[in-house]
Backbone as XML, in Angstrom:
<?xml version="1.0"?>
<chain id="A" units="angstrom">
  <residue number="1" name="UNK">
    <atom name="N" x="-2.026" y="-3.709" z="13.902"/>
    <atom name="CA" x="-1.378" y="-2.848" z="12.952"/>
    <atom name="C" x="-0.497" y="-3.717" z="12.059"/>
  </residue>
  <residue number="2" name="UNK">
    <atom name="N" x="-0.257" y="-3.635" z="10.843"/>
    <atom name="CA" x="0.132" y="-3.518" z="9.960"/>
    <atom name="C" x="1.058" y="-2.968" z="8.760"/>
  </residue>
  <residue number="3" name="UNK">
    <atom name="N" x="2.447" y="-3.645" z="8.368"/>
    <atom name="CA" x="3.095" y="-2.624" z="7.351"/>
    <atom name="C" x="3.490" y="-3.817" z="6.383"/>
  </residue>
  <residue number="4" name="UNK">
    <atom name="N" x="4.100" y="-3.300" z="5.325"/>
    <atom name="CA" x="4.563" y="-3.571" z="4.408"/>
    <atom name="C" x="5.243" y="-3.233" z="3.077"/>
  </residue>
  <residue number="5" name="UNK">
    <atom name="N" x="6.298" y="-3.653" z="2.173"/>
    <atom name="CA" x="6.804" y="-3.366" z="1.204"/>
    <atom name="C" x="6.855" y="-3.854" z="-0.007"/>
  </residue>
  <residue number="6" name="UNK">
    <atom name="N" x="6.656" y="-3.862" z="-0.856"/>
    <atom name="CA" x="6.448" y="-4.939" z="-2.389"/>
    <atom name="C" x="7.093" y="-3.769" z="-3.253"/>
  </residue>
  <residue number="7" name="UNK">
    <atom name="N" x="8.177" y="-5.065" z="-4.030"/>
    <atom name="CA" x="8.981" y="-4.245" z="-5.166"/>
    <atom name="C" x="8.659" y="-5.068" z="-6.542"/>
  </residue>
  <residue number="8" name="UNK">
    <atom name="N" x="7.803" y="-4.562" z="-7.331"/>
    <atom name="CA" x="7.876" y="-5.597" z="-8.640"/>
    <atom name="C" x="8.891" y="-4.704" z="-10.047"/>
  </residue>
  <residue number="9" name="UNK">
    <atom name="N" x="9.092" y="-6.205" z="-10.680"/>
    <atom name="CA" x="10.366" y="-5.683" z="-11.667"/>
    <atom name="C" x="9.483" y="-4.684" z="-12.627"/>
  </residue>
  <residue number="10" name="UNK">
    <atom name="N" x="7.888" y="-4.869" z="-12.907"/>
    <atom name="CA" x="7.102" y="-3.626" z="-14.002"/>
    <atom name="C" x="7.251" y="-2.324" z="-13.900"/>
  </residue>
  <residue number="11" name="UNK">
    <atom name="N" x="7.983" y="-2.063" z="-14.516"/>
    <atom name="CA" x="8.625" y="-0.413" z="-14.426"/>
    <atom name="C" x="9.008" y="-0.159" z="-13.514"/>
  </residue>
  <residue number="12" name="UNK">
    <atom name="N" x="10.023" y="-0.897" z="-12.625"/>
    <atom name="CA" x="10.467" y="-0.693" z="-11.263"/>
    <atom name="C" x="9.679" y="-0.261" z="-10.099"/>
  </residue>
  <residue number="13" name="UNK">
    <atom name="N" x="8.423" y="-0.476" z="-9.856"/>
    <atom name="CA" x="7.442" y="-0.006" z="-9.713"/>
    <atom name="C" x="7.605" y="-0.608" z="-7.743"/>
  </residue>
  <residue number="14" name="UNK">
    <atom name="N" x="7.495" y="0.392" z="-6.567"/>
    <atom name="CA" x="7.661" y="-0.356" z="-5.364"/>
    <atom name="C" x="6.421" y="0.480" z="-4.541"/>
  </residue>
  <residue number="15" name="UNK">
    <atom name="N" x="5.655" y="0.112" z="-3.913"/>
    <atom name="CA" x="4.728" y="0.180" z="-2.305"/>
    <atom name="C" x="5.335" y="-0.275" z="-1.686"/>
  </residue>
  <residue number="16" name="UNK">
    <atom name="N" x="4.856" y="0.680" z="-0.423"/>
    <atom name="CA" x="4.817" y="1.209" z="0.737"/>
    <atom name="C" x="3.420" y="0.853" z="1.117"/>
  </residue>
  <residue number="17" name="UNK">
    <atom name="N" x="2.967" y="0.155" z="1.727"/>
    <atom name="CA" x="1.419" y="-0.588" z="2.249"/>
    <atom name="C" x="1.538" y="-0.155" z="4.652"/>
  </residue>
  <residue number="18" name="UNK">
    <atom name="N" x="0.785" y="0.198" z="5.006"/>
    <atom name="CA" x="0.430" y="0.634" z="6.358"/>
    <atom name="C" x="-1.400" y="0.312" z="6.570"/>
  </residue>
  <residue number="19" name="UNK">
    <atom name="N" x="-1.451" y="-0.408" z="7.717"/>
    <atom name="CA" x="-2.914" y="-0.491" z="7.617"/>
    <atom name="C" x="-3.297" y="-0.747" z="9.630"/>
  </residue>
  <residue number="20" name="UNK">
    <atom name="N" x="-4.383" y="-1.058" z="9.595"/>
    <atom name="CA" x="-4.872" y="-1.826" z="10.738"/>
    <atom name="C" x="-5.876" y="-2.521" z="10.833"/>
  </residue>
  <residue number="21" name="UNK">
    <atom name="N" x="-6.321" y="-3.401" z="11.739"/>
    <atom name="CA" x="-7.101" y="-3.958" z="11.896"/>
    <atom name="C" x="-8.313" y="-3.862" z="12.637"/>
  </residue>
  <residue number="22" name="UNK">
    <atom name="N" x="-9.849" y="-3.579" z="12.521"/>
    <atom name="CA" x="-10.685" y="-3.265" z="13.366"/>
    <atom name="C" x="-11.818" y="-4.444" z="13.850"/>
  </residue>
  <residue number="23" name="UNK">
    <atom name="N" x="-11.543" y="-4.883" z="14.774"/>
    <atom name="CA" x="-12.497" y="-5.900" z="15.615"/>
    <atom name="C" x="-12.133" y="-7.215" z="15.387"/>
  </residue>
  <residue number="24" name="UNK">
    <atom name="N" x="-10.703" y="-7.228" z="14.616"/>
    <atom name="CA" x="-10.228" y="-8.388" z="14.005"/>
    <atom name="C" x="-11.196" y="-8.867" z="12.762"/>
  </residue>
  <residue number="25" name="UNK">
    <atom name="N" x="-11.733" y="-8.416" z="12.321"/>
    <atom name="CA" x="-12.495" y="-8.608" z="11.308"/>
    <atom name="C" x="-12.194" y="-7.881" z="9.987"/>
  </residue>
  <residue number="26" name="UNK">
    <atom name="N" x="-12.296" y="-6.519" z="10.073"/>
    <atom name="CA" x="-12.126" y="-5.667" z="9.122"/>
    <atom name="C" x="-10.885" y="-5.154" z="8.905"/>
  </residue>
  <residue number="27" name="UNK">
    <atom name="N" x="-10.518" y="-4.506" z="8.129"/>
    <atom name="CA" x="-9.034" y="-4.177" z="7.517"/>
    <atom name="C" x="-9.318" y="-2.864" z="7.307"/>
  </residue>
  <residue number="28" name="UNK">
    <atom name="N" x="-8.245" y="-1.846" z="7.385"/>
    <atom name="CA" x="-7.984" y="-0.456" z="6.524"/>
    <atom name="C" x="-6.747" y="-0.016" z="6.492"/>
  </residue>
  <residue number="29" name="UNK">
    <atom name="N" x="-6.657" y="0.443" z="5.380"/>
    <atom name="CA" x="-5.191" y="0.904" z="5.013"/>
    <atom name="C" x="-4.725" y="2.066" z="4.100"/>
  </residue>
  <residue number="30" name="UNK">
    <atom name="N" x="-3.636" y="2.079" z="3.988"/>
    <atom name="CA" x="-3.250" y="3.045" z="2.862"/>
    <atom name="C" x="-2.128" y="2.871" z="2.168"/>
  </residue>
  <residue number="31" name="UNK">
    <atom name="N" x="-2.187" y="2.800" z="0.947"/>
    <atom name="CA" x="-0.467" y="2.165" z="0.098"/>
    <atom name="C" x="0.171" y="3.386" z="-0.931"/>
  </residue>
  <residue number="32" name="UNK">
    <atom name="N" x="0.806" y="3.583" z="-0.943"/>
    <atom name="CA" x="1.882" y="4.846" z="-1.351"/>
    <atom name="C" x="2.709" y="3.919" z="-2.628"/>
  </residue>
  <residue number="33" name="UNK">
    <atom name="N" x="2.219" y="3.806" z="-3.673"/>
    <atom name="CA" x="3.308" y="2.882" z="-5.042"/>
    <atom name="C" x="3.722" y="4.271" z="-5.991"/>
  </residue>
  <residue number="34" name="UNK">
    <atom name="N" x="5.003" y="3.965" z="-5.966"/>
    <atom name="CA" x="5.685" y="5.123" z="-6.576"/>
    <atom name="C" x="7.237" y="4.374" z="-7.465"/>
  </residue>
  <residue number="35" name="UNK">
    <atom name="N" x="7.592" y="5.039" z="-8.118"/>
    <atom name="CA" x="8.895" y="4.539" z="-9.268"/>
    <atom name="C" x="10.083" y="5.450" z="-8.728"/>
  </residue>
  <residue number="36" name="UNK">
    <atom name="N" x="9.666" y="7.179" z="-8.062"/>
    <atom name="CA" x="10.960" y="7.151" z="-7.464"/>
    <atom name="C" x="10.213" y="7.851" z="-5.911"/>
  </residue>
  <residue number="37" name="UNK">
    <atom name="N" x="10.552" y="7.618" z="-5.076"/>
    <atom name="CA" x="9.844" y="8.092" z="-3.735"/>
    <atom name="C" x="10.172" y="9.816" z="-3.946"/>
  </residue>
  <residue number="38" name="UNK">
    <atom name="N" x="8.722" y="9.914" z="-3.707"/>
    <atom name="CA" x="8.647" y="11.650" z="-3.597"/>
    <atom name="C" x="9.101" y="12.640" z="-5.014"/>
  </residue>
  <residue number="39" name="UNK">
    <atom name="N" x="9.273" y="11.448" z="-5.919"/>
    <atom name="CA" x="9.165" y="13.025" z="-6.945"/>
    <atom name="C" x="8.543" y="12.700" z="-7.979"/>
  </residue>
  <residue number="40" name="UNK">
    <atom name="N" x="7.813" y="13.916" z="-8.231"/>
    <atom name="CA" x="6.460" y="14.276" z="-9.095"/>
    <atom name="C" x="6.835" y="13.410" z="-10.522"/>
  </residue>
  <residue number="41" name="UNK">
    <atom name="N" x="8.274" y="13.775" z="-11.043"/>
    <atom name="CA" x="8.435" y="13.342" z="-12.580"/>
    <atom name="C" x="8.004" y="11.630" z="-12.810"/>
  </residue>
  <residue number="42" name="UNK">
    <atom name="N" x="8.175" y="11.129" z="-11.716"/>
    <atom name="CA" x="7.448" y="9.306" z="-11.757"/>
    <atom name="C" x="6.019" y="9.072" z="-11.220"/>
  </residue>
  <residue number="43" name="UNK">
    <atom name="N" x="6.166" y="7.875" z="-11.331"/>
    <atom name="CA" x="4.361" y="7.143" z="-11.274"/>
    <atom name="C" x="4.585" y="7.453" z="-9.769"/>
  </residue>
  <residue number="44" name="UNK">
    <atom name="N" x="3.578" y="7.848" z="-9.393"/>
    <atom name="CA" x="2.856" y="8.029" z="-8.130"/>
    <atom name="C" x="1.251" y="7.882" z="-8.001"/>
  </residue>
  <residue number="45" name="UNK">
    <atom name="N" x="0.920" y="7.280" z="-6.951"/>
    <atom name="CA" x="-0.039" y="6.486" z="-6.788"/>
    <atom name="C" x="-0.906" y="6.674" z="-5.302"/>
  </residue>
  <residue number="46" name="UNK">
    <atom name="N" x="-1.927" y="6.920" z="-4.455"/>
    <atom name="CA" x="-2.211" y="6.777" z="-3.210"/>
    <atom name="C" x="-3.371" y="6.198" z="-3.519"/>
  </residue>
  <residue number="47" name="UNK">
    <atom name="N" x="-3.441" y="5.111" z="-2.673"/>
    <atom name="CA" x="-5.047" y="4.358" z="-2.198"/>
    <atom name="C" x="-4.794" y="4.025" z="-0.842"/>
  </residue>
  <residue number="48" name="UNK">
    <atom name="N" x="-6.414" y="4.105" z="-0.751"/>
    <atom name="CA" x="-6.888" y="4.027" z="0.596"/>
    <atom name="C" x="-7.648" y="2.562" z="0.504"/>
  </residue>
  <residue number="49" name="UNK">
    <atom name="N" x="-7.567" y="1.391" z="1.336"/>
    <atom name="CA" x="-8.349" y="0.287" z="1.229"/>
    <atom name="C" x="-8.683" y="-0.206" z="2.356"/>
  </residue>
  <residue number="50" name="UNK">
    <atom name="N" x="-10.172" y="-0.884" z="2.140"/>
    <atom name="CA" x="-11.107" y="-1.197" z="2.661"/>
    <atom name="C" x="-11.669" y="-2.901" z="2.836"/>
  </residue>
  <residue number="51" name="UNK">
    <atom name="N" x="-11.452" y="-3.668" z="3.431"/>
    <atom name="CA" x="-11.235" y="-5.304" z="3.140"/>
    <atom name="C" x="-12.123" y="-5.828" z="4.320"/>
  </residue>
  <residue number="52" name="UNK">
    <atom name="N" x="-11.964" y="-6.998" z="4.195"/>
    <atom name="CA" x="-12.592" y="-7.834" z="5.160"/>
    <atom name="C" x="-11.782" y="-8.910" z="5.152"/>
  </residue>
  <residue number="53" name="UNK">
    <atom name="N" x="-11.394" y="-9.639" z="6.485"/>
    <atom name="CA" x="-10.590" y="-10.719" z="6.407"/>
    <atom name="C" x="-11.118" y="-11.994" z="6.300"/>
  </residue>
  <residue number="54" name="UNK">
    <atom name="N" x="-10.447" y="-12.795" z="5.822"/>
    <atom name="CA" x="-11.263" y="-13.900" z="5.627"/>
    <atom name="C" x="-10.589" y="-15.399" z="6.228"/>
  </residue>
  <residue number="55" name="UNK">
    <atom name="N" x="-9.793" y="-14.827" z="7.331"/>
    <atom name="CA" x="-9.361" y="-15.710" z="8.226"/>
    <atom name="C" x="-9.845" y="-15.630" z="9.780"/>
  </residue>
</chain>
């Protein structure tokens, strides 16, 4: 398992990243990037991702 946070200065713009790992190989996750947490009037964002590791 997996978490994480990233704040960039572009329109104050911050994720929320949660994921896991399956067979140690594969990756899945989900990241929540939003300008103000939880309200509609800002950028809000949900993806779901799908990876492969390459370590």
């Amino acid at each position: 398992m997996w978490g994480g946070y990233n704040n960039l200065n572009l329109n104050d713009l911050h994720s929320l990243l949660i994921g896991f790992d399956i067979i140690k190989r594969f990756r899945v996750g989900y990241s929540y990037t939003f300008t103000k947490i939880f309200n509609s009037s800002g950028l809000n964002m949900h993806e779901f991702l799908l990876g492969i590791r390459l370590k």
